[in-house]
N, C-alpha and C positions, 0 to 999 in steps of 0.2 A: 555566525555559528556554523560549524561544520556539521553537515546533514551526515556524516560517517558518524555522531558521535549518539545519535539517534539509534543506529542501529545496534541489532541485538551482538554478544561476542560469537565471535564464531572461530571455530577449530576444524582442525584437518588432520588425520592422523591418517598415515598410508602403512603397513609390511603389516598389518594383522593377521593371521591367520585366521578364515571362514569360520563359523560357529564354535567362538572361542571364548571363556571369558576372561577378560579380563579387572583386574583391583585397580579404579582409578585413584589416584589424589590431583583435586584438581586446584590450584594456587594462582590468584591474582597477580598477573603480575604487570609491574605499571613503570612509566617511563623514569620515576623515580623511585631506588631501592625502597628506601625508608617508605613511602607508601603503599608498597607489597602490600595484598593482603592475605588472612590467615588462610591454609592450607585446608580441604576438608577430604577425607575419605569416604567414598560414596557405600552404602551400606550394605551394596551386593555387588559381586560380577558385573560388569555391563558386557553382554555378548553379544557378539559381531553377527552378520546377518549371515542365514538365513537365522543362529539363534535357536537352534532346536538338537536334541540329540536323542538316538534310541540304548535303551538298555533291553536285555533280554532279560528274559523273565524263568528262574530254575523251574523246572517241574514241580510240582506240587500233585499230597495225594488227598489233599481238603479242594472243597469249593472257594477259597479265598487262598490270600496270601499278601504278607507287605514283601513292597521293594522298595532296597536303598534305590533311588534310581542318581543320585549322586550328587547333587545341586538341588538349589531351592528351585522352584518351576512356580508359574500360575498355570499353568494347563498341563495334564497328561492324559493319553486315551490309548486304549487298548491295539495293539492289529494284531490279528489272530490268522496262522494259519488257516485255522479249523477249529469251529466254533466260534462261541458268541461270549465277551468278556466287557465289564465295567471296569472304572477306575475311579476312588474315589481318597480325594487327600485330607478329606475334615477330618480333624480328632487325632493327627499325625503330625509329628514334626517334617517341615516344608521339604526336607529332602524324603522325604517316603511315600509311598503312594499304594492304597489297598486297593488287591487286583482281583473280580470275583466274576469266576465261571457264571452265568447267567443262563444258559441254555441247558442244565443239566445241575446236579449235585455229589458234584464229584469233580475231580483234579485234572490236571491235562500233561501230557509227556513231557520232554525237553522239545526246544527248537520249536513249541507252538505260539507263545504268547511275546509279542515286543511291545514294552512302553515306551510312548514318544510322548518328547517332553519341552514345551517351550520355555527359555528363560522369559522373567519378568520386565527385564532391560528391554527385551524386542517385540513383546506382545503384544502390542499395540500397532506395528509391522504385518501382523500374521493372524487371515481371515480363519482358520483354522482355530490357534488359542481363544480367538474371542469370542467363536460359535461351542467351543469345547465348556469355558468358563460359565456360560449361560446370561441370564439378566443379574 
């Protein structure tokens, strides 16, 4: 028995572009046609490391606010020029994320608030998403 036949498949894909995602299908494929197996489409993005991107966040003249922030995420947290902001995704389809003033009751300018957002593909990656996620 060949000890190669043990081990796990493994791939190599090289020319990705950094924090990209990408639509895999991934398809068995075997030394003979006829036993190819079926193709599957993976159910999200898988993105390239580091896997993370920021959106900026418009002005607002409430203490909250949703953003598209453009893709599904498991983690997004607030950086704030100036002040103190939450981000919270329950209750929201997975590309949006509610963004709420915390240190006041009231809205913030443009150019204060950025979400930063990790995909779910690299999360696992990045000491950041899994202290943001919680227990």
């Amino acid at each position: 028995m060949d000890a190669s036949a043990d081990a796990p498949p493994a791939c190599n894909i090289s020319g990705l572009r950094e924090s990209a995602g990408y639509d895999l299908r991934i398809t068995e494929a075997c030394t003979f046609p006829l036993s190819h197996g079926a193709s599957v489409t993976l159910p999200h993005p898988q993105w390239t490391l580091p896997g993370e991107w920021d959106t900026v966040v418009d002005p607002s003249d409430n203490q909250s606010a949703v953003v598209d922030i453009g893709e599904d995420s498991m983690a997004c947290w607030a950086l704030a020029a100036r002040g103190a902001f939450s981000t919270c995704g329950r209750g929201l389809p997975s590309d949006q994320v509610l963004v709420t003033r915390v240190d006041g009751l009231h809205g913030w300018p443009a150019g204060v608030v950025t979400v930063r957002c990790v995909a779910p593909s690299v999360a696992a990656f990045r000491e950041e998403a899994a202290e943001q996620a919680g227990p």
